[in-house]
C-alpha positions in Angstrom: -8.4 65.8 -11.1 -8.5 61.9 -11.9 -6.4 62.4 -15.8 -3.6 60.7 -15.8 -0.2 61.9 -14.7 3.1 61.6 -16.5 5.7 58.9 -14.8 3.0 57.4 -12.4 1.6 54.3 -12.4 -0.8 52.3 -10.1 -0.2 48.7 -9.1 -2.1 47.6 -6.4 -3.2 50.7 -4.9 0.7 51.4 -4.7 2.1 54.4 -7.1 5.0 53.6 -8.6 7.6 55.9 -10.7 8.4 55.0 -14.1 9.9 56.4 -16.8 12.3 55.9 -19.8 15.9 56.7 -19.4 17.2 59.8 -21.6 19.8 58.2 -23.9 23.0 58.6 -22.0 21.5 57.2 -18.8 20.2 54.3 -20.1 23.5 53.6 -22.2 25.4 54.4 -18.8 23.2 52.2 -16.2 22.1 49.5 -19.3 18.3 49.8 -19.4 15.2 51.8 -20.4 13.6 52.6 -17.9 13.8 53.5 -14.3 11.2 52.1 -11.9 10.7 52.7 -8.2 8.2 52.9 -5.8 6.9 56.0 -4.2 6.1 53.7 -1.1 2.3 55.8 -0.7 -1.6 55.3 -1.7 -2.3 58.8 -1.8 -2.7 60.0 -4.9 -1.9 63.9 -4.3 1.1 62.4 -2.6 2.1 60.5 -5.6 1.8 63.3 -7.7 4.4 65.3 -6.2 6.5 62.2 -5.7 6.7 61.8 -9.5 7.4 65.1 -10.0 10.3 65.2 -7.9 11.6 61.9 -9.3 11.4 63.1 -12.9 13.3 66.3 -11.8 16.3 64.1 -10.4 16.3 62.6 -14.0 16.8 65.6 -15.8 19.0 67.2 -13.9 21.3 63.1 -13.6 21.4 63.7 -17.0 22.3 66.9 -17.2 25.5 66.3 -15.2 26.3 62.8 -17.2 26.2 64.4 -20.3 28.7 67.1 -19.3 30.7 64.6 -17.7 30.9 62.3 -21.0 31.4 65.6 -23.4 34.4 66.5 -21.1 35.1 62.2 -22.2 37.3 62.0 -18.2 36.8 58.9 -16.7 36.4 59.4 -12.9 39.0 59.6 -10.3 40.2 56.7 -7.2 38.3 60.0 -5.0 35.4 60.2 -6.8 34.5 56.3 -6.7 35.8 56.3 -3.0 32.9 59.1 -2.9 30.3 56.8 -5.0 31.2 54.3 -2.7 30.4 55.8 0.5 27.1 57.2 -0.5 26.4 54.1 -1.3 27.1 53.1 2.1 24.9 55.6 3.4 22.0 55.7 1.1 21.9 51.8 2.2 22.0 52.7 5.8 19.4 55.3 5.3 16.9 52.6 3.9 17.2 50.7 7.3 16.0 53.6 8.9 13.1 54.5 6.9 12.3 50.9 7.1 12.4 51.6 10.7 10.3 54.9 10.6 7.4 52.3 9.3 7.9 49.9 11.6 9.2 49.3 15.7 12.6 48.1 13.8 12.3 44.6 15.8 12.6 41.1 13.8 9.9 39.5 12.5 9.3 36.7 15.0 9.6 39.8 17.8 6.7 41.3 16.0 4.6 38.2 15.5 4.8 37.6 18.9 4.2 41.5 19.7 1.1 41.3 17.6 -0.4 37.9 19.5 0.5 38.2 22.7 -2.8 39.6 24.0 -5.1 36.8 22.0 -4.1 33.5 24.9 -3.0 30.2 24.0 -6.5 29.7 23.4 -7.6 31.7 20.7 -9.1 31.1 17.6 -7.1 30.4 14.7 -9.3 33.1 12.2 -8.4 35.8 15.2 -4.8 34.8 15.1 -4.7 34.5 11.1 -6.8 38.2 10.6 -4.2 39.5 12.9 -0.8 38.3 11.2 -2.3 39.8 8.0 -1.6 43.0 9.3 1.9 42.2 9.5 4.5 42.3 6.4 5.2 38.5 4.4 7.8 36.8 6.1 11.2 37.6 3.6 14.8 38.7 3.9 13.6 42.1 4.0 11.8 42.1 6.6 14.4 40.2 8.8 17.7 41.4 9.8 19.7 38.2 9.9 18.2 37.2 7.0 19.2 40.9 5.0 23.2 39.9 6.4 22.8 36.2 5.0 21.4 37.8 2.0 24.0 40.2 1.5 26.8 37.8 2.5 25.7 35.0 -0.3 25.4 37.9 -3.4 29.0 39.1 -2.3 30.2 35.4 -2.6 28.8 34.5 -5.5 30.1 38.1 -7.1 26.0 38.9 -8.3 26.8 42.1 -9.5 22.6 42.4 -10.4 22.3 43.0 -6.7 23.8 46.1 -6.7 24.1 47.8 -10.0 20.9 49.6 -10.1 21.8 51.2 -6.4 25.4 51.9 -8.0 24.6 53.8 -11.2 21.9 55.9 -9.4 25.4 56.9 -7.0 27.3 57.2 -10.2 24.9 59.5 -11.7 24.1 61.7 -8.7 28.2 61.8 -8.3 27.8 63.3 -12.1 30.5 60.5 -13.1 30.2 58.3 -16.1 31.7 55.0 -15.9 30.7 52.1 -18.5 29.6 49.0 -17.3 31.9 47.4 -19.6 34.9 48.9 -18.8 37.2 46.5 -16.0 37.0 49.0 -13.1 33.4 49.2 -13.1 33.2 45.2 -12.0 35.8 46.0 -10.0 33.4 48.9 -8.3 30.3 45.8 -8.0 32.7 44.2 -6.0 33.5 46.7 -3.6 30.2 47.5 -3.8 28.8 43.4 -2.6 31.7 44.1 0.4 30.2 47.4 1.6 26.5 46.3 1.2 27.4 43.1 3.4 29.0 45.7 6.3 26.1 47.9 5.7 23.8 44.5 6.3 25.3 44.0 9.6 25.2 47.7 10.9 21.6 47.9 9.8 20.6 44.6 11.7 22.4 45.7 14.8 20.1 48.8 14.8 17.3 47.0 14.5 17.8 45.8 18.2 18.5 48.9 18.9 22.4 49.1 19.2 23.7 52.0 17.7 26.8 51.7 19.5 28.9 52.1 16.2 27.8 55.5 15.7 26.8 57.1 12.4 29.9 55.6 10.0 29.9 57.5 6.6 31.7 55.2 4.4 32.7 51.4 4.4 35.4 50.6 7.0 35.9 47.0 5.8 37.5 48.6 1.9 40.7 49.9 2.2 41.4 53.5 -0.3 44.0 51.8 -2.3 41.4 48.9 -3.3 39.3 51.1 -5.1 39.7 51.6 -8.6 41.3 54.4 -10.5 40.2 54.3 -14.2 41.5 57.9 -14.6 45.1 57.4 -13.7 45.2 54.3 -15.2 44.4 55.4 -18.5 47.4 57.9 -18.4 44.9 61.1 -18.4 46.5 64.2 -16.2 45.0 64.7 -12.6 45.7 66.9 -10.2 46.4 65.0 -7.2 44.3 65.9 -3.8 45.3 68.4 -1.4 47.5 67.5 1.3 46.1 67.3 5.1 47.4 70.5 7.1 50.2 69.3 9.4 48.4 68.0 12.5 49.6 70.2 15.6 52.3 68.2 18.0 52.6 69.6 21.5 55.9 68.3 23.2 53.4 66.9 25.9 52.2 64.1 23.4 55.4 63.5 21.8 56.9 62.9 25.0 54.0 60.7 25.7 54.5 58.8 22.3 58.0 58.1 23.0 57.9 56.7 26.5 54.9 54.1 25.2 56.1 51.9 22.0 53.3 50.8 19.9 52.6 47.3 20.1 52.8 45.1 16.6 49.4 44.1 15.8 48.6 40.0 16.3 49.4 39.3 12.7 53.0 40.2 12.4 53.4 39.4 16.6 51.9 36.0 15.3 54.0 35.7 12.3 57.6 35.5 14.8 55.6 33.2 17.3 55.4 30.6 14.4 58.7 31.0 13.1 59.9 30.3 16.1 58.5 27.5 16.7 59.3 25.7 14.1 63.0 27.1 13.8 62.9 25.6 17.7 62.0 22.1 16.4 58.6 22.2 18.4 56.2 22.0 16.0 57.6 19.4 13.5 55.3 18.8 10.9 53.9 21.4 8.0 50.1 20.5 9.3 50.7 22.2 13.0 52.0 25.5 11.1 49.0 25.9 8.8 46.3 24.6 11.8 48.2 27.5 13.9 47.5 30.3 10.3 43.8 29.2 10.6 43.8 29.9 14.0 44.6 33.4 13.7 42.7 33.8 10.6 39.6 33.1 13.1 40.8 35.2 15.3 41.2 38.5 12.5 38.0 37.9 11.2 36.2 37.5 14.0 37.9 40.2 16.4 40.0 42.1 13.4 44.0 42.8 13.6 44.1 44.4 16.8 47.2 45.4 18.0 48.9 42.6 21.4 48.4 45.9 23.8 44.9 46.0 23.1 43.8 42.3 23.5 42.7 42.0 27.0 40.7 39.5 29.0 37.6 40.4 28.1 38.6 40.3 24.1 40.1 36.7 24.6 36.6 35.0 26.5 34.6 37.3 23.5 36.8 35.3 20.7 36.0 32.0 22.8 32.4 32.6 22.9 32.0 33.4 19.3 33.9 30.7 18.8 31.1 28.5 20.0 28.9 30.0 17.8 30.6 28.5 14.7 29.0 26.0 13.0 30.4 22.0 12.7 30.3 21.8 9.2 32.0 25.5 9.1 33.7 25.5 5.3 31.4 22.4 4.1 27.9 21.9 2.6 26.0 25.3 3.1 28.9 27.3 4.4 31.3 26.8 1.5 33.2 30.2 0.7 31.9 31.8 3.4 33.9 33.6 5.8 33.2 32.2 9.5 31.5 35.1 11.0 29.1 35.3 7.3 28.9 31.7 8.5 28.0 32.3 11.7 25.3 34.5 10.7 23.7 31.8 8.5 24.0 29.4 11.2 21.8 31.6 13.3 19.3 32.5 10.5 18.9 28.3 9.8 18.2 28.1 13.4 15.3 31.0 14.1 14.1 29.2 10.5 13.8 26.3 12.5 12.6 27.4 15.7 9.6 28.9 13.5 8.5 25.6 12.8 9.4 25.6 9.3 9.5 22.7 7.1 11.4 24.1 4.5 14.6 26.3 5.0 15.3 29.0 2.6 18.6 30.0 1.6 18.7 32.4 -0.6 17.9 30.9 -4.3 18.5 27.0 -2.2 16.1 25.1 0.3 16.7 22.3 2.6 14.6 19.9 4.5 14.2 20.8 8.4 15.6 17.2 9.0 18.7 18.4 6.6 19.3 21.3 8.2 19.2 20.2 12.0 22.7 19.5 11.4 24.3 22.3 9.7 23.1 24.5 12.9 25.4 22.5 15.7 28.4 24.5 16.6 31.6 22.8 16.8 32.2 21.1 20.3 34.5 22.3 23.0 36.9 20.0 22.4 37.5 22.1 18.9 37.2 25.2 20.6 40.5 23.9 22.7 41.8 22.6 19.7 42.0 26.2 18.3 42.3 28.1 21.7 45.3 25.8 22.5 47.1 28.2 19.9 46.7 31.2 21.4 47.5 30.0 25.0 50.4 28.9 23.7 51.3 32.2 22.0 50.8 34.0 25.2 52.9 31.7 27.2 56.3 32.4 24.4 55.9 35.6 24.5 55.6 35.8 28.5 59.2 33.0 28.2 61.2 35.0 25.4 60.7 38.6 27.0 58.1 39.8 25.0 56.0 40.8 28.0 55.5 44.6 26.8 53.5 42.8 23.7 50.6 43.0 26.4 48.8 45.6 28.4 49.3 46.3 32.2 46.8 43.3 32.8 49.6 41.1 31.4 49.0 37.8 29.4 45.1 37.6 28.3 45.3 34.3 27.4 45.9 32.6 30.4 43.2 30.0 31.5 41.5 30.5 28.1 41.0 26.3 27.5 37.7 24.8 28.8 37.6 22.6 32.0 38.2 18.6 30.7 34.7 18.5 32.5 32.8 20.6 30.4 34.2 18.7 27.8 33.0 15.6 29.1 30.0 17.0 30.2 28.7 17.9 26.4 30.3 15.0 24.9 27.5 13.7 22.6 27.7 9.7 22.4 25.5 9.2 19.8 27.9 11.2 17.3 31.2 9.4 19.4 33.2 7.2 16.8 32.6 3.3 17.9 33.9 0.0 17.6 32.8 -1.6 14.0 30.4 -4.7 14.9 31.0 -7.9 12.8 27.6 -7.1 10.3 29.2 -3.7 9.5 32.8 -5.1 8.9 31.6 -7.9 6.6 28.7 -5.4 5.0 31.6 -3.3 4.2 34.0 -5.9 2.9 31.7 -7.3 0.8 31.3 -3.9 -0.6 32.3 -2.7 -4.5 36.0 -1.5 -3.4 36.4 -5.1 -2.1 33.9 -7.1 -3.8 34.4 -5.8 -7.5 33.9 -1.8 -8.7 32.9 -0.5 -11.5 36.3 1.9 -12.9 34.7 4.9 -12.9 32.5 4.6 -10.2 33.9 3.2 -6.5 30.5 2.6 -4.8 28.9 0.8 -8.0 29.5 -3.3 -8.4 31.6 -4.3 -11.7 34.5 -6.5 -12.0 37.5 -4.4 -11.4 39.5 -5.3 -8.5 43.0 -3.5 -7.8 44.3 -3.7 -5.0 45.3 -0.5 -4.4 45.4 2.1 -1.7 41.7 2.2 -1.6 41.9 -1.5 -1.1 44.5 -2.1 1.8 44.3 1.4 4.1 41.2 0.2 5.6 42.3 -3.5 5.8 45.9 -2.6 7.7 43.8 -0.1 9.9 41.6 -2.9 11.5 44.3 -5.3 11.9 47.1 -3.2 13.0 45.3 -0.5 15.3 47.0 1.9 13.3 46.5 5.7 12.7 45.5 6.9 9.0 48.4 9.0 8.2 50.3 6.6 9.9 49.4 4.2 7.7 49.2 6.3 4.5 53.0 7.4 5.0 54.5 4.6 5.2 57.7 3.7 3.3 58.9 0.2 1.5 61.7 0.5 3.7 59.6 0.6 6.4 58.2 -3.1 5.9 60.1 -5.0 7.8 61.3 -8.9 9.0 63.2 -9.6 11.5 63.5 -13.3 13.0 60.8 -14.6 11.1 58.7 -11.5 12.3 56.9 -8.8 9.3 56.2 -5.7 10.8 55.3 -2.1 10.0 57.9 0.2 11.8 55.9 3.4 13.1 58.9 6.1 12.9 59.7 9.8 12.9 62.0 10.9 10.3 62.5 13.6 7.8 60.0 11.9 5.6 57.8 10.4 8.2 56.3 11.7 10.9 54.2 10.6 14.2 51.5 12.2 16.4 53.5 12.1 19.5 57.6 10.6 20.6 55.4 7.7 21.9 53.7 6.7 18.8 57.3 5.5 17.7 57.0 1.5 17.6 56.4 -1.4 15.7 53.6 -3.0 14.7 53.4 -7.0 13.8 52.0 -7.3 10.2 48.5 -9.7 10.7 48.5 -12.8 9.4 45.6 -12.0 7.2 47.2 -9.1 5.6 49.9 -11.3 4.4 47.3 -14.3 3.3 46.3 -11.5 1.1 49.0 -10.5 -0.7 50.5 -7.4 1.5 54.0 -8.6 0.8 53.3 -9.2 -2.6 52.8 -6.1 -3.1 55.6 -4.9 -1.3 58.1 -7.0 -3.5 56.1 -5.8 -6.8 56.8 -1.8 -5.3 60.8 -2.7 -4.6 61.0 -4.5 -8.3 59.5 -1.1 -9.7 61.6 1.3 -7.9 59.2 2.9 -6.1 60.0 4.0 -2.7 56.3 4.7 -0.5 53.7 1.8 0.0 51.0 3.6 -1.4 52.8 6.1 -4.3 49.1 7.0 -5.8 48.0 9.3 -2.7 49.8 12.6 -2.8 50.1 14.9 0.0 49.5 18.3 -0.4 50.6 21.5 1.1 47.0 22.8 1.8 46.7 20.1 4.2 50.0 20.2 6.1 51.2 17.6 3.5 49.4 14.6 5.4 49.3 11.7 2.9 45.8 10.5 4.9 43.9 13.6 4.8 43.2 13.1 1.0 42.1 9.4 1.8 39.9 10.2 4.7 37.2 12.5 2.6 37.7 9.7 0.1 36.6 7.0 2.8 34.0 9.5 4.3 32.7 9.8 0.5 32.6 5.9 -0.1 30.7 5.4 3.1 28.1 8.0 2.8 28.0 7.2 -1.5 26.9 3.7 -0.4 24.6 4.2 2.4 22.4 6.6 0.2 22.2 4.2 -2.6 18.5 4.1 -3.9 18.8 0.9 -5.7 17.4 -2.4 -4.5 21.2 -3.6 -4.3 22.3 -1.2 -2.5 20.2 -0.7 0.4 21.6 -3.2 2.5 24.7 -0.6 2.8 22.3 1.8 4.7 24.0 0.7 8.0 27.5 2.2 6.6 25.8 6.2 6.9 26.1 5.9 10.5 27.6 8.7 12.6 30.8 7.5 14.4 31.7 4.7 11.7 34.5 6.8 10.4 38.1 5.4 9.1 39.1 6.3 13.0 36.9 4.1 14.0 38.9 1.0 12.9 41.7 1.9 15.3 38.3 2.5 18.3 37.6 -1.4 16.5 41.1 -3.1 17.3 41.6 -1.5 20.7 37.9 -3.1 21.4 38.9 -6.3 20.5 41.9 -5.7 22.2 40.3 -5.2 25.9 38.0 -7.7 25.0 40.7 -10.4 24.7 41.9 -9.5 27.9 44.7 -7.3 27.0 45.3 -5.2 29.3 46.4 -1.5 28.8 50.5 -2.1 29.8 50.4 -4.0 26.8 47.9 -2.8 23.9 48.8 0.9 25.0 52.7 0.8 23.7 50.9 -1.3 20.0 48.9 1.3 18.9 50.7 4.7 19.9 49.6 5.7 23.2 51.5 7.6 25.9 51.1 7.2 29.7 49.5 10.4 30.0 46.7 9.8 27.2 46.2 6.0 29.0 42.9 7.5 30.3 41.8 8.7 27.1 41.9 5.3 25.7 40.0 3.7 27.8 37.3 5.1 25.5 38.2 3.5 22.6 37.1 -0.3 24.8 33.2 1.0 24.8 32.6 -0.2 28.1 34.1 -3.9 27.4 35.4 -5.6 30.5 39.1 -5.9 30.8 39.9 -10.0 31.7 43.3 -9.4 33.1 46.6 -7.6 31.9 49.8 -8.6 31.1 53.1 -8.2 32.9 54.8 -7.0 29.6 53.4 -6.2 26.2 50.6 -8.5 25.8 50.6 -8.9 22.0 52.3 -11.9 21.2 52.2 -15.5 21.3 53.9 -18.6 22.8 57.1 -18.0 20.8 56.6 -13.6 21.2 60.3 -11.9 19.5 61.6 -9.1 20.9 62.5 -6.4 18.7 63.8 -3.3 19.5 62.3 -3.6 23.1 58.9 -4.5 21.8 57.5 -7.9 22.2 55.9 -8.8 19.0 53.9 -11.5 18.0 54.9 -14.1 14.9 52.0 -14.8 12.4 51.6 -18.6 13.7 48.0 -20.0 14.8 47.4 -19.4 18.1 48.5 -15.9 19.2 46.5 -13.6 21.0 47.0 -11.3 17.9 44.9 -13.1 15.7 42.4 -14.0 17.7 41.8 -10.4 17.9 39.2 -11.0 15.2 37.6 -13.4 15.0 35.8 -12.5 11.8 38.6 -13.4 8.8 38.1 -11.0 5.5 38.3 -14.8 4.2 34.5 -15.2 3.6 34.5 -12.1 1.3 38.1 -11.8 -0.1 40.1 -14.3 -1.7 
């Protein structure tokens, strides 16, 4: 029998199923026609296939047409149903997938299928052998089906799912327009539960079923799902209650003599209050660094209640911790969550362990060279930075009796930081922030922000000059030594003269804040800063009424209201806008795109030309912030230069040094070791 046969159509020696929608299907799912593959070549096969299909039609709409003519929208149970066969019917792909196939990833299988040919075989043997193999896409690779997932849930792409949705809908025998608000609100749920579905799915294909058989989405909680029913006021009878679960006085004498633990969020939540109603952590930025801490910790490890985290759970957060990308929340990894980012970062990297030139993302591709970078994971001196967080929860709750917050193994977070040798160990000097050299200050001096801007473009040459914060943060940072936010706080009243002496005064008040008690000090203004009109500007603030330096950069709350983050990604925008100038003018600002010549790196440049004036550390160490104990970690910032000599007390100063407030300061005469700090003067570029 070779007539043809209703439904069933032939594309590539594949059958397919196709048919047009009865009327209150297609008005219900928002197309014609139905199309799906019957995944066979066998023609007898097909046949019943099609059948089969075309009987699930009918009988879909059978039960959406009684659904409409009883015109009930469906229940919060009903979609929670929808929902989890949704779950399931994706699950149950993955193992059909796996019925075809071993259920290993690609490269597993590429290698699988060569192994046996020898370094030395020929390339039509290796290229006749890979054919038999399926085309390298998401599908087909299980990182790749999570990123996949993760980037349709982000960007909300509801196409991704409705056909898969409205099949559940239907079988459910549930109508549900796709115009009406719930039904978006569905798509949504839906993205979530296909991204968890993703990651079960990939975990089973090597071969880790350890999570069991899950029927339904564990990541969507009941009350998120919609309830068009109730909502539109229509009478339904609420679900049965649970029968009364069976308490023998055994286990309720059990549940009383052990409390339940809070979970880390709400333990989390006092530890914070605490310390800042304890004065320890005195700025906003140390409150919010501590939130994102935790939210790490809940999305990579979940909410688990204090009594559950043990030893084990800590050094798991730590090591997934290493797994998170550098540029986590930048570039490729904006709106992702870290462990979707995470996931990326491993799919970018098997990309480019292929071999391949091009890295595909989704819809977006990026050059191998581009995407080198986007794999590195943070360094371990992050990691601490985050882990420091949680040591110090543990060690609170061990000082203010909260002991019974942890299991009989006690404090899990003890001994959690890594060694300072490690550290050292993996430090990358290539990427280390460095000393300025003399062709890079005057390249960047002679740049538009200094040279002349255009107004609407910073990193374009025109003839607007203001001298405004963009023009002096960078300038007071090399010839003060002084920290960004330092600088970027500072107050009028905190410009200062005192026997014939300007200087910035460093403090920590309610409105001003410094890194450590140490950092308190003050800090001679350089005679070039004044040649070029730094006190000018101060007297021009005071006539206006302002009352900060710098009025035009706001801090905001998102960043621990620190006046200098906001400046920073400016600066780190500047740089970067200028070295990837194309035009013949602006190539010579290439040099500025190097790693390491951040804004931090002017303080790294006046602590340089510090050492290498012979200043010793007794005396630039108290100038520019530094404690005793972080004397050691300074010495970096000198790159190696040779130290001629120190000085009995604090070496900045001149002939005639003042001392002010136990701080020996240097006047802005010729001659003092201050300026001849630098012996480049902005002078050749700036007027």
């Amino acid at each position: 029998m070779t007539g043809r046969v209703q439904h069933l159509v032939q594309h590539s020696g594949a059958y397919l199923f196709r048919r047009r929608l009865p009327e209150p299907l297609a008005r219900l799912m928002g197309r014609t026609h139905i199309k799906r593959s019957l995944a066979t070549r066998d023609r007898r096969q097909a046949i019943r296939l099609a059948r089969e299909a075309s009987a699930r039609v009918e009988r879909l709409r059978a039960e959406v047409e009684q659904a409409m003519s009883e015109g009930r929208l469906p229940t919060r149970e009903e979609l929670t149903a929808v929902l989890a066969a949704f779950f399931r019917d994706l699950l149950e792909v993955g193992e059909r997938r796996r019925d075809r196939t071993r259920g290993i990833p690609y490269w597993e299988e590429f290698r699988h299928a060569t192994e046996d040919l020898g370094e030395d075989a020929d390339p039509d043997t290796i290229a006749a052998r890979l054919a038999t193999l399926p085309p390298l896409e998401p599908e087909n690779d299980p990182e790749g089906r999570v990123v996949m997932a993760e980037l349709d849930a982000r960007h909300n792409r509801r196409e991704a799912v409705e056909k898969r949705l409205d099949l559940m809908l239907a079988r459910a025998g549930v109508a549900l327009p796709h115009d009406h608000p719930a039904y978006a609100r569905l798509c949504r749920l839906a993205l979530r539960a296909r991204v968890e579905a993703a990651e079960i799915d990939a975990a089973r294909d090597y071969g880790d079923y350890s999570g069991g058989s899950p029927q339904s989405p564990t990541t969507i909680a009941a009350e998120e799902v919609p309830d068009p029913a109730r909502e539109a006021g229509l009478v339904v009878p609420p679900p049965s209650p649970a029968p009364p679960a069976e308490v023998t006085p055994q286990a309720s004498q059990a549940d009383s003599l052990t409390p339940a633990t809070p979970l880390l969020s709400e333990a989390w939540r006092e530890f914070c209050v605490a310390k800042q109603a304890d004065g320890e952590w005195r700025d906003h930025k140390t409150a919010l660094d501590a939130q994102r801490a935790l939210r790490l910790w809940l999305d990579l490890m979940g909410d688990t209640r204090t009594g559950e985290i043990d030893r084990r759970m800590a050094l798991a957060f730590r090591t997934k911790l290493r797994d998170l990308p550098a540029r986590n929340g930048k570039s490729v990894y904006v709106g992702l969550s870290p462990s979707a980012a995470i996931v990326l970062a491993k799919d970018i990297a098997a990309q480019l362990e292929r071999g391949e030139s091009v890295i595909r993302l989704g819809p977006r591709t990026l050059r191998a060279a581009e995407a080198s970078a986007m794999v590195e994971p943070i360094s371990f001196k992050s990691c601490n930075k985050i882990l420091t967080f949680f040591t110090a929860f543990g060690s609170w709750a061990e000082q203010n009796e909260r002991r019974e917050w942890f299991g009989p193994s006690g404090n899990p977070f003890t001994r959690l930081l890594y060694r300072k040798q490690i550290i050292r160990a993996h430090r990358d000097s290539d990427k280390a922030r460095q000393a300025m050299p003399d062709e890079v200050l005057r390249l960047l001096f002679s740049s538009p922000v200094w040279a002349g801007r255009d107004p609407h473009a910073d990193i374009l040459e025109g003839t607007h000059r203001p001298r405004d914060a963009k023009f002096w943060l960078p300038l007071i940072a090399l010839y003060s030594g002084m920290r960004l936010s330092e600088i970027a706080q500072l107050r009028l009243s905190d410009i200062r003269t005192e026997q014939g002496v300007a200087f910035f005064a460093v403090l920590n008040t309610a409105e001003t804040s410094t890194k450590t008690p140490s950092s308190e000090r003050f800090v001679p203004i350089h005679r070039e800063l004044i040649r070029l009109g730094l006190m000018d500007r101060v007297a021009e603030l005071t006539r206006r009424g302002e009352r900060r330096l710098f009025p035009e950069i706001v801090a905001r709350a998102t960043q621990g209201d620190d006046y200098g983050a906001t400046f920073s990604r400016w600066f780190s925008r500047y740089r970067y806008g200028l070295a990837e100038r194309a035009d013949p003018a602006g190539l010579r600002f290439k040099p500025l795109g190097r790693k390491g010549y951040d804004f931090h790196a002017f303080r790294h440049t006046f602590i340089t030309r510090a050492v290498r004036t012979g200043v010793g550390r007794s005396g630039r160490d108290p100038a520019v912030g530094v404690a005793r104990a972080e004397r050691r970690r300074s010495a970096s910032h000198g790159n190696g230069a040779p130290t001629r000599g120190s000085a009995a007390s604090m070496a900045l100063r001149s002939e005639s040094g003042v001392a002010i407030a136990g701080a020996s300061l240097c006047p802005q005469g010729a001659g003092g070791t201050w300026a001849n700090f630098f012996p480049l003067s902005t002078s050749e570029t700036l007027p």
